[in-house]
Structures are given as structure tokens and as C-alpha cells.
N, C-alpha and C positions, 0 to 999 in steps of 0.2 A: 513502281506501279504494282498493287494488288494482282495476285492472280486470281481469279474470280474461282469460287468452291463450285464442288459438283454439285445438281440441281439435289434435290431431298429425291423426288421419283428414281435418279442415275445411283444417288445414296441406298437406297431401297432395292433396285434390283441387284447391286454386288454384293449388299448384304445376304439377300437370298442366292445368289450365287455361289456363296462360300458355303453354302447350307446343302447344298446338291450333290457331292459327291459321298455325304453321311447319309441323307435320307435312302440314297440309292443302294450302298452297303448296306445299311438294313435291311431294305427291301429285299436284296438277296439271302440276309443272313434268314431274315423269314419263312423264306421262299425254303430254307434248307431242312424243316422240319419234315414235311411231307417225305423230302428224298432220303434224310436219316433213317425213316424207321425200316428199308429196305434193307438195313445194317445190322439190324436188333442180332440176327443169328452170328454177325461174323465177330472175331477174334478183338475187343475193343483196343488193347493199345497197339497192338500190330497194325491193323487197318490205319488208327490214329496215324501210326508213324508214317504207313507208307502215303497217306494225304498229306501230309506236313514234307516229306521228302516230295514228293511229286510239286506243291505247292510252289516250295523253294525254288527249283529247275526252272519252274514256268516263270516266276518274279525275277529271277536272276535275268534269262532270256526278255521280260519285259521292258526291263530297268536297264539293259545295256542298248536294244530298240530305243526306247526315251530317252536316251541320252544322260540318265542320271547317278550319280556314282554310289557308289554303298561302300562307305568309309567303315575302315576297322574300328571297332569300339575299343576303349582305351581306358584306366582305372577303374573308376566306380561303375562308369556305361557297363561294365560288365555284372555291375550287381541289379541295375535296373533294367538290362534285357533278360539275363535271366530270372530276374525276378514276375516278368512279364510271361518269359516261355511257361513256369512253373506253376506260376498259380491262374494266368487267364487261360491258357491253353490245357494242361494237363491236370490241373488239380479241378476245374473246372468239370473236365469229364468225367473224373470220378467222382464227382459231388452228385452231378446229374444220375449217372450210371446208379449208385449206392443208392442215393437219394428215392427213389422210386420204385426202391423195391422194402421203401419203410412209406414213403408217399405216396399220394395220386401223381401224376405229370404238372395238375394243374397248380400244385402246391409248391412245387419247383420254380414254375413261370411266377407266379403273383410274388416270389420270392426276388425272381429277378427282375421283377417289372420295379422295385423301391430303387433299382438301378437310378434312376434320374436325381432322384433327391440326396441319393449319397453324392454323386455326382457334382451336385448344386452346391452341396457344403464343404466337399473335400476341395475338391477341383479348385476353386478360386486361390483356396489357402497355399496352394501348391504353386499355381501361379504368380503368389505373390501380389492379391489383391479383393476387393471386399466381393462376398456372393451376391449375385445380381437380384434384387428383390423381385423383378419379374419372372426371372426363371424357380426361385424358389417358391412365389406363386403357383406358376402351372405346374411343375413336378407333381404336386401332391394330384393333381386333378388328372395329369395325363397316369400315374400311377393306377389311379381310380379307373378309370377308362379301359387299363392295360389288364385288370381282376375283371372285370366286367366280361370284356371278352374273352381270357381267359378262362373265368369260373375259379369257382374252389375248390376243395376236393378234401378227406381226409388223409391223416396222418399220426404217428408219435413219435416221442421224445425225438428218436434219433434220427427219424425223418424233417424235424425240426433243425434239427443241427447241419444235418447236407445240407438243407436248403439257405440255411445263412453264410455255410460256406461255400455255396455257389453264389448267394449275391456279392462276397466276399472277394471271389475270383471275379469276377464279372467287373466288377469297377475296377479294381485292382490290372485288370486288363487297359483302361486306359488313364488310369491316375499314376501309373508307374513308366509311360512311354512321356507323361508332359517333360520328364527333366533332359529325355534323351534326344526328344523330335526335330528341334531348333536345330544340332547338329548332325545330325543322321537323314533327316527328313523320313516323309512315310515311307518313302522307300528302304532305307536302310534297317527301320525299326524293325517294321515288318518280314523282310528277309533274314534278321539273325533271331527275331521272335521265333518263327518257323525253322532254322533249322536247328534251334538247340531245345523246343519243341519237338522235334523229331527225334535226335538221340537220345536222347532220356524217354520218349515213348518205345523206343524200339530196346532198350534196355529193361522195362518193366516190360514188353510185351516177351522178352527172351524169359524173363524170370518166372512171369505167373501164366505162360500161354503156352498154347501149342502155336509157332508160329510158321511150318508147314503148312497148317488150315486156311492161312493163304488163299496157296493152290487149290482150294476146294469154291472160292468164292464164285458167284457166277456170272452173267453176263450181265445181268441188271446191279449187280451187288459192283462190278467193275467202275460201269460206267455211275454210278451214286459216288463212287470213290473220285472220277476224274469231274464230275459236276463241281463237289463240294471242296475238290484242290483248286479248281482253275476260280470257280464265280465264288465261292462265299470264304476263300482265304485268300486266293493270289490278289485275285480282285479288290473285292470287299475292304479285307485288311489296309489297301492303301489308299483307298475312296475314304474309310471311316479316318483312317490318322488325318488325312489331306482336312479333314474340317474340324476337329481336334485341335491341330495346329491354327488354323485360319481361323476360328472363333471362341474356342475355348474349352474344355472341357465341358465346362458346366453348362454352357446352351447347348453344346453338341449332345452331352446327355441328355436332353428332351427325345431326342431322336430316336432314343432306344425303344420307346411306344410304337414306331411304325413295324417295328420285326414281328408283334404278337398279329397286328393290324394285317400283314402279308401274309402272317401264317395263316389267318383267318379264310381270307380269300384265296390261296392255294387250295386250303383243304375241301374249301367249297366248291372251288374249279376240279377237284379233282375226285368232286362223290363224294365229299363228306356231307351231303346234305343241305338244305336251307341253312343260314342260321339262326339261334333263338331270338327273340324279342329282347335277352338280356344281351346278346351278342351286340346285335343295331345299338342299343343304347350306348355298350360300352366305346362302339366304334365313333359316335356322337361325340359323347365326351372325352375321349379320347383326343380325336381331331382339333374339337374347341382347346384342349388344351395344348396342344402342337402350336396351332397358330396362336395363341394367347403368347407363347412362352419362347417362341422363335419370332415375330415377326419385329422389323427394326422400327425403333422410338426414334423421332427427332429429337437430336441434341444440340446444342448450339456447338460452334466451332470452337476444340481447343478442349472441350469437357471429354469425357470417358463415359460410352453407350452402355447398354446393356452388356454386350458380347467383352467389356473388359478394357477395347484397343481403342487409344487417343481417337478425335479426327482429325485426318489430316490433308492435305490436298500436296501432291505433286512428288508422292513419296510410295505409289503404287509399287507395289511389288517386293516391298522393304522389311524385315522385323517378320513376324508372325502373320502375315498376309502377303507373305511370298508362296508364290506358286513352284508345285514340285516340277 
């Protein structure tokens, strides 16, 4: 006897299910700019490290809560975690950090917003299968959308080169956890990203800081430190892998347009003013290309969707749409 497939609408809302623990991490990773710049004065890779130490404590404590285990990494897992700590965590801040004192901010972000289309073309290759021609579609549009609201800003030479080595680290943040996720899950990624993220921050912050300065931080500078350990690393970090894994790289990187989109509207919730008429638009199409580039196609049973994974019916929970 047939087992009869799930309806196309039940097809449709898991598919956007799997989609909601990314959109969400973004959302907070967004949300983090506002709180950043309350940091601008303290100590960068000290601070770093003691977020990444703190981070870790909180994921450990989460991850033994949920019941999910964080396995020691073993030969190579150890070139693509730290490969992960070094360039999407730390090299990352220094591209930003350097970057902006040759750039505008804004030259940074439009830098990081081509995030989706590296994304669209690496991603698949890694997985081990062809780029989804709908997600390479909206890329270029949710890109467009992500400068938009962004803006632009001047620059030179070497202000050009931080900025391609932060979009560098920025993919490189989730195109170097695909080989590791499957056996570590988000959980495990994310807590050895963070803490070997953290020693090697707290070793450059020994080297080129005064790390006493610490002690000087203040109460708002504290609590920015425990916002951005607990919601847009402890958190975040395992919300964005959990859809990473469950959909793929490459649609998950559409996702990365909603963190300019967040940043937008924090800043405006918090007194940066209306925003401009190029703003609205870029939020437009921006959107339009989210759902263009995320929402699920009907496929016949047995073919391979946009998102990369067979269809299959009675096999929930199995392969790369296993839940952490």
C-alpha cells in the first residue's frame, strides 16, 4: 500500500520552518549593531575574548539543558573549526575594525551584503551539488536591496581590501562549518568556534592591549558585552547553523539581507531618525528578494527542490533535516 505524500501547503510550511531559526539569528545579529557601537572606546580583542569566553559558558550550560552532546572534533574537524574561529570570528573584526578607518561603515556592509551570492555559488559546490538557479536569482536582488539600505560611502585602495576580507571571513564563516555540522551539529560547531575564538582573541588582546582596561569598562559597556555573548553568539550562532544544516548553505545565505534590514529598524527605534526614501526602497527590494529566493517550489516526488534535499515522505527527522 502507498503511503500517501504530505499535502504541497504541510510541504510549504516545513519548508518555511526550517527557514526560522536563520531568519531569527539574523535578526538578532542586526539588532547587534546599535549595541556595538557602545564598545567603540573599549579594548577590541579583549572585550572580543571575554564575549566569546562568556558565550561558550552560556552554550555549554544550554547544550547540556537540551540535552545535546558536543563531541570532541577529531583530525581534519580540527582544521575546519579553526578555520572557522580564525577567519569568521577574528579576522573578521579586524577587517571591520582596520576597514573603517580607511572606509565609510557603509562600504564594509555593501561589502558584506555580496554575502548571499558567494554563498549561492560556493555553498552548493561544497555540498556536493548543482547552485540552485532560484537562489542565484534573488542573491543578486536581495544584495541590491542590502546597498540600498545600507548606502555607500567612500573609500581607498586599502579600505577596499578590508572590505573584501571581511566578505571573505563572513562566508568563510558558514562555508567552512558545512563539512563539520552533519557530525557535530549546531551545537558542537558553535561551541568549539567560540572557544578557540576566544583564545586566540585573548592572546592578541595580551599582545597589542592593555588588558587591565577591562576594569575600566562601564556599566552600559558590561551589559553590551553580555547582550551580544548570550543573544547574537550563544544564541544566534546555533539558530543560524540549525538552518544551514536543514537547508543549505546557499538558501540560508539569502538570509543574510534581513541583519542590514534589523539594523535598519533598531536604529530607527532607537533615534536614528526616519529613514530615507532610498532606505524604503532598498527595504522593498530587499524583501521581494527574500521571498523570491526563499519561498518553496512544487516539485514532483523523488526530484530535488530548490533547497538541494530529495523529497521524501516517512523519513522526517533523517540526513540533513534532522533537528538538533
Amino acid at each position: 500500500m502507498n503511503t500517501p505524500s504530505a499535502s504541497p501547503s504541510a510541504s510549504a510550511s516545513a519548508s518555511w520552518a526550517r527557514l526560522v531559526p536563520g531568519m531569527v539569528g539574523m535578526t538578532l545579529v542586526g539588532s547587534s549593531v546599535s549595541v556595538s557601537r557602545t564598545l567603540v572606546d573599549a579594548p577590541l580583542f579583549t572585550t572580543q575574548a571575554l564575549r566569546y569566553t562568556a558565550a561558550t559558558a552560556i552554550l555549554l550550560v544550554m547544550a547540556r539543558v537540551a540535552g545535546a552532546r558536543v563531541l570532541r572534533p577529531r583530525g581534519r574537524e580540527w582544521l575546519w573549526l579553526v578555520g572557522i574561529a580564525v577567519s569568521g570570528l577574528v579576522l573578521f573584526n579586524v577587517a571591520v575594525v582596520r576597514g573603517v578607518a580607511h572606509a565609510e561603515p557603509a562600504v564594509i556592509a555593501v561589502a558584506v551584503a555580496s554575502v548571499p551570492l558567494v554563498l549561492g555559488v560556493v555553498g552548493p559546490v561544497l555540498e556536493r551539488r548543482a547552485p540552485s538557479r532560484q537562489v542565484l536569482l534573488a542573491a543578486p536582488v536581495v544584495m541590491a536591496g542590502a546597498v540600498l539600505v545600507e548606502g555607500t560611502g567612500r573609500t581607498d585602495a586599502v579600505g577596499v581590501a578590508w572590505a573584501a576580507l571581511a566578505l571573505g571571513c563572513e562566508a568563510a564563516f558558514t562555508l567552512l562549518a558545512v563539512p563539520v555540522l552533519r557530525r557535530h551539529s549546531p551545537w558542537g560547531v558553535s561551541v568549539h568556534a567560540m572557544w578557540l575564538a576566544a583564545v586566540l582573541l585573548a592572546v592578541l588582546g595580551a599582545v597589542t592591549e592593555r588588558p587591565s582596561a577591562i576594569g575600566e569598562l562601564s556599566g552600559v559597556q558590561w551589559a553590551a558585552v553580555g547582550y551580544l555573548a548570550l543573544m547574537v553568539t550563544a544564541v544566534a550562532f546555533v539558530l543560524w547553523y540549525s538552518t544551514v544544516r536543514a537547508v543549505g548553505s546557499g538558501r540560508a545565505g539569502l538570509l543574510t539581507g534581513i541583519a542590514p534590514l534589523a539594523a535598519a529598524v533598531v536604529g530607527t527605534a532607537f533615534g536614528g531618525g526616519a529613514p530615507r526614501p532610498s532606505v524604503w526602497l532598498g527595504i522593498v527590494v530587499l524583501v521581494l528578494g527574500l521571498v523570491g529566493g526563499i519561498s518553496p517550489r512544487r516539485v514532483p516526488a523523488g526530484t530535488v527542490p530548490a533547497d538541494g534535499h530529495p523529497a521524501r515522505a516517512g523519513r522526517a527527522g533523517r540526513g540533513a533535516d534532522a533537528k538538533v
